[in-house]
C-alpha positions as CSV (number, residue, x, y, z in Angstrom):
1,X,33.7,13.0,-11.8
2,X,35.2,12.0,-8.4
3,X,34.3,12.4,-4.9
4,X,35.1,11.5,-1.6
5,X,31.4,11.0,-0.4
6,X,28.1,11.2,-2.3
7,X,24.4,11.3,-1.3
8,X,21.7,9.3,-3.3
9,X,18.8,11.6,-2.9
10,X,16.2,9.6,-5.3
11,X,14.0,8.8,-2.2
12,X,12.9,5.6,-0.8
13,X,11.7,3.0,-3.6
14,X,10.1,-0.4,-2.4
15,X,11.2,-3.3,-3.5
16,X,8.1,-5.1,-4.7
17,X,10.1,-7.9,-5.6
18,X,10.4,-8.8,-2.3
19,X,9.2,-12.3,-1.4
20,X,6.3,-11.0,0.8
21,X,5.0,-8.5,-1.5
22,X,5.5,-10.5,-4.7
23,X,3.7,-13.4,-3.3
24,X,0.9,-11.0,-3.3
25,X,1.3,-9.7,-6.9
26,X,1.6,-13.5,-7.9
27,X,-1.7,-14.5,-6.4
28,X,-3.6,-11.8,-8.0
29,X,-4.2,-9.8,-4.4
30,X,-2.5,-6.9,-5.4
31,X,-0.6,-5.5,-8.4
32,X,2.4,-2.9,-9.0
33,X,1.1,1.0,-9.3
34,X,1.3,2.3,-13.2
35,X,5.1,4.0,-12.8
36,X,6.2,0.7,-10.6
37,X,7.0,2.8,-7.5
38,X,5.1,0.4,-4.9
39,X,1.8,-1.2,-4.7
40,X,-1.3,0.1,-6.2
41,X,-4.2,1.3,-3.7
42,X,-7.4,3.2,-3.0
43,X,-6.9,6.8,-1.2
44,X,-6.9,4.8,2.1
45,X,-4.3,2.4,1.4
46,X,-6.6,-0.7,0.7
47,X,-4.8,-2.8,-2.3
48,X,-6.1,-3.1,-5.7
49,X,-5.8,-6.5,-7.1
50,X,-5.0,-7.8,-10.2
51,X,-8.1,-6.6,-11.9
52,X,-8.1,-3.4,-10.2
53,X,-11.0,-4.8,-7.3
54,X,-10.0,-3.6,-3.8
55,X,-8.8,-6.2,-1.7
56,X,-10.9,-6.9,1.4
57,X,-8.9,-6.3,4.9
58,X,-5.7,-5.8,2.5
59,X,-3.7,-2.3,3.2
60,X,0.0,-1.0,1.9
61,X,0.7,2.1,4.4
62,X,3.6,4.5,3.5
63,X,6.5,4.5,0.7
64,X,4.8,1.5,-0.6
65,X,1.8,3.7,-1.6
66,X,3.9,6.7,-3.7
67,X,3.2,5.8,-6.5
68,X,-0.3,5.7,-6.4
69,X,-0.7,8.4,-3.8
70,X,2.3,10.4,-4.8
71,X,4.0,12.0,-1.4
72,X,4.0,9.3,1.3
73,X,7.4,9.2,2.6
74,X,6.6,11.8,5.7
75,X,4.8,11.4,8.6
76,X,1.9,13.7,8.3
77,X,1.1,12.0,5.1
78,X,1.5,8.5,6.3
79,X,-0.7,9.7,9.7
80,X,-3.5,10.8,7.4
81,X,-3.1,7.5,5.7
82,X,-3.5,5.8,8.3
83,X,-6.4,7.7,10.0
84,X,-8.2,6.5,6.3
85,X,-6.8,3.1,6.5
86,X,-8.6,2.5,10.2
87,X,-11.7,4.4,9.4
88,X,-12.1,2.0,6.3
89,X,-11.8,-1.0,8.4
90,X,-14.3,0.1,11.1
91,X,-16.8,0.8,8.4
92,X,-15.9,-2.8,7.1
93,X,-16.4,-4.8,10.5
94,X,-20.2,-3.4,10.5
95,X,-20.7,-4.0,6.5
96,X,-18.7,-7.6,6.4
97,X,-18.8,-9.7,9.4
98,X,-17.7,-9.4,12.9
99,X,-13.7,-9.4,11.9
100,X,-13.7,-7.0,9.0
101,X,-12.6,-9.9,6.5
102,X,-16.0,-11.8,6.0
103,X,-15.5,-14.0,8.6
104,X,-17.7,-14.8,11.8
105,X,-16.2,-17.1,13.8
């Protein structure tokens, strides 16, 4: 087949190769959903590590949630996200310590 133009229409995949996100995968605080479309997370966003245990103050927001959450590529999807993202860090700051992550000081 030739054309003069063409369109990849696949949708957005993350790279989670990428040195930031891999570093994460490496150290065991997150690891790659089941179909390896982004990060796998909780409903909210919050990452699941290496042995599937939510990460503490650690979120993915957006494309790099699809394949755990499925559609998250428009923004009414990735607003919702985030309203669970936030709502899971205020309840964390009263459960935790003062700064959400365990810490005090």
């Amino acid at each position: 087949m030739t054309a003069d133009l063409a369109f990849d229409c696949r949708g957005h995949k993350p790279d989670i190769r990428a040195p930031f996100v891999g570093s994460l995968i490496e150290q065991g605080l997150a690891r790659a959903d089941p179909h390896n479309l982004g990060l796998a997370v909780n409903p909210d966003g919050q990452l699941l590590g290496a042995r599937d245990m939510p990460m503490p103050g650690l979120y993915a927001l957006g494309p790099l949630c699809q394949g755990s959450l499925w559609e998250m590529t428009a923004v009414p999807e990735i607003v919702r996200q985030v309203d669970l993202a936030v709502a899971s860090l205020v309840r964390g700051v009263g459960a935790v310590g003062t700064d959400g992550f365990g810490l005090t000081g």
